[in-house]
C-alpha positions in Angstrom: 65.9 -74.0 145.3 68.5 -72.7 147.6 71.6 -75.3 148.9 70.1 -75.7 152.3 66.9 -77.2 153.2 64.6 -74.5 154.4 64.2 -74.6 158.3 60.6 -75.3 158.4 60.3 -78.2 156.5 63.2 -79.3 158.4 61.2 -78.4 161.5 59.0 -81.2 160.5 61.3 -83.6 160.5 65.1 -83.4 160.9 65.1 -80.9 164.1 62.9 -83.4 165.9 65.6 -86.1 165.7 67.8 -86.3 168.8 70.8 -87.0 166.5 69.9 -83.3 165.4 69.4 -81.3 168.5 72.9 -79.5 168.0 71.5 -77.8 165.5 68.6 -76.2 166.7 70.4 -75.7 170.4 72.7 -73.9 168.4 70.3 -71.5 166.8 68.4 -71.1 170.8 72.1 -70.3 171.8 72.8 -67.7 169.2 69.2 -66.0 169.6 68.9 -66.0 173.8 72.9 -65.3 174.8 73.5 -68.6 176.3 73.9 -72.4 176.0 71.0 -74.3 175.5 70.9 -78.1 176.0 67.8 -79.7 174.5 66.4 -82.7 176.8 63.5 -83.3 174.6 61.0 -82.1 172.0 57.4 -82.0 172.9 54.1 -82.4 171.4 52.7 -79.0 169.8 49.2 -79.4 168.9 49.9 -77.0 166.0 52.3 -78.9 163.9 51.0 -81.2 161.3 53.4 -84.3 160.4 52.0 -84.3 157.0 53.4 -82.9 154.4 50.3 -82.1 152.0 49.0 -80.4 155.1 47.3 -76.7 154.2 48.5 -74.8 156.9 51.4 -71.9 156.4 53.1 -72.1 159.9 55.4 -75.1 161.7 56.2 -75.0 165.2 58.4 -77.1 167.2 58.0 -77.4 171.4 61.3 -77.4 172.9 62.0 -78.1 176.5 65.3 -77.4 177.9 67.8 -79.2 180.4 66.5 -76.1 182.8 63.1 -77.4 182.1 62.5 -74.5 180.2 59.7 -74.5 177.2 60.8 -72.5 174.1 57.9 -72.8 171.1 59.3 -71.9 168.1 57.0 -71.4 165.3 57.6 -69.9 161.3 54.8 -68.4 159.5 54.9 -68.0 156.0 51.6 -66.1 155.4 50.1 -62.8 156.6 48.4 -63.4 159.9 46.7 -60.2 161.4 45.7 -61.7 165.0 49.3 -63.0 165.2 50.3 -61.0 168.3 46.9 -62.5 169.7 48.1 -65.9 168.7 51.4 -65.4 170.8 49.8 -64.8 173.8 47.7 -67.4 173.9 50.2 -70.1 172.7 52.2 -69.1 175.7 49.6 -68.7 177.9 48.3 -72.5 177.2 52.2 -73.7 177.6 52.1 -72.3 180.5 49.0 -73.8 182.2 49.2 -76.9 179.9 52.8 -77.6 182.2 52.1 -77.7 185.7 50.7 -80.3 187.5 47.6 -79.7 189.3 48.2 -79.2 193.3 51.7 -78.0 192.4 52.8 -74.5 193.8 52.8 -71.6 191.1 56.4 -71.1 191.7 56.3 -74.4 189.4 55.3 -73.1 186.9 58.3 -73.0 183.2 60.1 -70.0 182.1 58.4 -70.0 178.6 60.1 -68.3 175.2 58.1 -67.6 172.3 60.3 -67.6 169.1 58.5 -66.0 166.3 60.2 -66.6 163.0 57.7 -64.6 160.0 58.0 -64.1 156.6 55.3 -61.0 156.6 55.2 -57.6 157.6 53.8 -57.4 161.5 52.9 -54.8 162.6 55.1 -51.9 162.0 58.8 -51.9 162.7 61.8 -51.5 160.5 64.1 -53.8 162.6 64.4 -57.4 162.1 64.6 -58.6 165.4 62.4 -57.4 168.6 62.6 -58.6 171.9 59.6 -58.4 174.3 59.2 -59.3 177.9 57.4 -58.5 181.3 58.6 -55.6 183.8 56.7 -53.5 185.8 57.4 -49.7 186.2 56.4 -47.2 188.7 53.5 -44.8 187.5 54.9 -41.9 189.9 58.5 -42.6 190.3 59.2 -44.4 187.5 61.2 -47.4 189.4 61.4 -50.7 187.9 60.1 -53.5 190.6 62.7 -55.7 191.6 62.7 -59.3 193.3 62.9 -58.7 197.2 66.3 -60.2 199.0 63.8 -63.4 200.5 62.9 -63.9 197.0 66.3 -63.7 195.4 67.6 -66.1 198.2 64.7 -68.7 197.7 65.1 -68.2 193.8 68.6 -68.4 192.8 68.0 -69.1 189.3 66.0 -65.9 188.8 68.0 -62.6 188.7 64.7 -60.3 187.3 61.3 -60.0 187.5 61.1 -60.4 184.1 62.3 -63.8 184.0 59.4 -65.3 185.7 57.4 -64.3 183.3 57.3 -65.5 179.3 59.8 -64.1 176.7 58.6 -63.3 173.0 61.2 -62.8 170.1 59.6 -61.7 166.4 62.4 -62.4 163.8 60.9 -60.4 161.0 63.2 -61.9 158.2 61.9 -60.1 155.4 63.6 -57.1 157.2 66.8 -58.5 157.1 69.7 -56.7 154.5 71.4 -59.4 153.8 74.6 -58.4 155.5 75.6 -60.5 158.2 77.3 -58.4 161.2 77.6 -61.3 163.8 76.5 -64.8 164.3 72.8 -64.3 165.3 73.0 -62.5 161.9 74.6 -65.8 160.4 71.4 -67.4 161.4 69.1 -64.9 160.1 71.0 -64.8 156.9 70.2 -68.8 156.6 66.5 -68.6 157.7 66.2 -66.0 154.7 68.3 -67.2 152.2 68.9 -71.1 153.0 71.9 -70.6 152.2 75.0 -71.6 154.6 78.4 -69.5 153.6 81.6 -70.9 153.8 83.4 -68.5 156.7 80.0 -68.5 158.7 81.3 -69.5 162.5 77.4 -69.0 164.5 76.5 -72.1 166.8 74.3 -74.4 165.0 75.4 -74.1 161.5 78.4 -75.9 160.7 76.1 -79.1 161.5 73.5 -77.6 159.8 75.8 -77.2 156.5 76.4 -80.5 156.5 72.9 -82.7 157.5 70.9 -79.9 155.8 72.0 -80.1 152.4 69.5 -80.3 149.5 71.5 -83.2 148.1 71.5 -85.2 151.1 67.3 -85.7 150.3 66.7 -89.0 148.9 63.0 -91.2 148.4 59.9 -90.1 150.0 62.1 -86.9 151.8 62.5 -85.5 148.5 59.9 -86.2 146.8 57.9 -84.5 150.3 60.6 -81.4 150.1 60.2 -80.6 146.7 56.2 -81.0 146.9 56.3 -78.6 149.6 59.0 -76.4 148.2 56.4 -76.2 145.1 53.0 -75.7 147.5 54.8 -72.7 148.8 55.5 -71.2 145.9 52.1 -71.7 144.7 50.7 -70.3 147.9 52.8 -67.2 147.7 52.4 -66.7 143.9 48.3 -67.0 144.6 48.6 -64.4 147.5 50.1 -62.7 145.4 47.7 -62.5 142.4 44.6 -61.6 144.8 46.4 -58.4 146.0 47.2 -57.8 142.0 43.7 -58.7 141.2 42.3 -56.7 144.6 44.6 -53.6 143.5 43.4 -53.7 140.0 39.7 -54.0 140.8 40.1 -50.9 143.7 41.6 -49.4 140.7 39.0 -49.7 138.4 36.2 -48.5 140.8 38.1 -45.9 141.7 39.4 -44.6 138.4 35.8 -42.5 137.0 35.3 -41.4 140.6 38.9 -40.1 140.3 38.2 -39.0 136.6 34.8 -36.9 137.5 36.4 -35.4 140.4 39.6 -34.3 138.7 37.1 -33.1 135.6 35.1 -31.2 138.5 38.1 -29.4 140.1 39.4 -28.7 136.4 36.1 -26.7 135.4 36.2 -24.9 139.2 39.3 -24.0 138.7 38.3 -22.9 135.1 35.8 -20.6 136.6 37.9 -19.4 139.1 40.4 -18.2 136.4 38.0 -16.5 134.4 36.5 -14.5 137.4 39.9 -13.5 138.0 40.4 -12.1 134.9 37.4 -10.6 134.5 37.9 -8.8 138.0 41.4 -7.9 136.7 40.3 -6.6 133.6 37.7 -4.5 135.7 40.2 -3.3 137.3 42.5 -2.4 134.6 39.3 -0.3 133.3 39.3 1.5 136.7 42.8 2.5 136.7 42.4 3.6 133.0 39.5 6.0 134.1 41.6 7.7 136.9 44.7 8.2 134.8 41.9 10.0 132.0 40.6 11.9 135.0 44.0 12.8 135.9 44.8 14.4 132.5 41.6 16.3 132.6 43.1 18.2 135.6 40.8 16.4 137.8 42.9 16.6 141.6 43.2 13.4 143.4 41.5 14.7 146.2 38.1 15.3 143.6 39.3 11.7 142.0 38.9 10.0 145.3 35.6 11.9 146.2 34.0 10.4 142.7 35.8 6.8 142.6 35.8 5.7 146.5 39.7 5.3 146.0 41.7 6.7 148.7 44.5 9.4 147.7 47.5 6.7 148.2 46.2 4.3 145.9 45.3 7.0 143.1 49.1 8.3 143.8 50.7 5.4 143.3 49.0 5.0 139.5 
């Protein structure tokens, strides 16, 4: 068990408590370039409260002093209609949030923070960035907000922003080697683990009201349940793709075995034809040399053998 309590158990309980908000607005800060005040967290319909729960992700529904909604969710197991999940947990923020009658430019700036533990998709980076923009099929020109709109909208500088944010934090991906703060952060998600000369928003209170020590009743006897259900889950995921790859293996294996024992005799055959060609050969090459010694010319040589004069000169 690592010093730190892992972030999405704590995303169950200590992240949700207003005496804790530093530290979450702290990782926000890090992740999106600028200083974000929590005003509240939200309701997720997602996010179970129990602790003997069975489901492998946590999310927690931020909205922001700019009335902004940023759903951050972890997943611990392999998910292959994630990206489809995304869109449609922004998508329902974004309707679920604006009053009916209201005028669509109403409607929240959403970020979808994606924290996984699996392989998505393929990528070798740890940390993608996607939003909106639209881009001109014949010249190429990104569409910008008109001058009415930027006046009427001082808030929004891009296009873009209007439109919801995703970030994937594949952590799996990460080396280990933190090279700024926001790497600070992913370091902790991966490791939960909080170093000494770490300076990133967020984690010097983290350090402290995150400690594995600090647990006491129900909280850890809860923690260390689901520290244990985790590591069951992962160690059974992990025995059916043993078990699947033996089993493929199996089948496979006398396929394999008959196929290789089938090339093996082709290629058997193939030698011996070659030899026996070359041997016939060798027999040829003999009789023009005897011919040759019996004064035959090659010109007579290649009249009786089909040989052309070149080849029976060269022997």
């Amino acid at each position: 068990m690592g010093k730190h309590i892992r972030f999405d158990w704590a995303m169950k309980r200590l992240l949700r408590q207003k005496s804790n908000f530093g530290i979450l607005e702290g990782f926000l800060s890090e992740l999106l370039l600028q200083d974000i005040k929590i005003l509240e967290i939200l309701d997720s319909e997602t996010n179970k409260l129990r602790e003997d729960d069975k489901f492998n992700r946590v999310d927690i529904l931020v909205k922001s002093t700019k009335d902004e909604l940023m759903l951050v969710e972890v997943q611990n197991n392999r998910e292959h209609d994630y990206f489809h999940r995304m869109n449609y947990g922004q998508a329902k923020l974004t309707t679920e949030h604006i009053n009916e009658g209201d005028k669509s430019d109403k409607i929240k700036k959403v970020f979808s923070i994606n924290i996984v533990y699996f392989e998505l998709g393929q990528g070798d980076d740890y940390i993608y960035k996607g939003k909106t923009e639209f881009t001109g099929i014949h010249k190429n020109d990104k569409l910008q907000l008109s001058n009415k709109q930027k006046e009427e909208y001082q808030n929004i500088k891009e296009v873009s922003d209007i439109f919801a944010t995703y970030y994937i934090i594949k952590v799996n991906n990460f080396d280990g080697i933190a090279k700024n703060t926001l790497d600070e952060w992913i370091y902790f998600l991966k490791n939960s683990e909080i170093k000494k000369d770490f300076k990133a928003k967020g984690l010097s209170e983290a350090k402290e009201k995150m400690r594995t020590d600090n647990l006491e009743g129900d909280d850890k006897y809860n923690y260390d349940a689901y520290i244990k259900e985790q590591r069951i889950r992962t160690s059974e995921i992990d025995t059916a793709i043993f078990d699947a790859k033996n089993e493929v293996e199996e089948k496979l294996l006398p396929i394999i075995q008959k196929k290789d024992s089938e090339l093996q005799k082709k290629d058997n055959e193939l030698q011996k034809k070659d030899s026996e060609i070359q041997q016939k050969e060798n027999e040829f090459d003999n009789l023009i040399l005897n011919m040759k010694k019996k004064g035959y010319s090659n010109k007579e040589i290649a009249e009786i053998t089909g040989k052309k004069i070149k080849e029976i000169e060269g022997l």
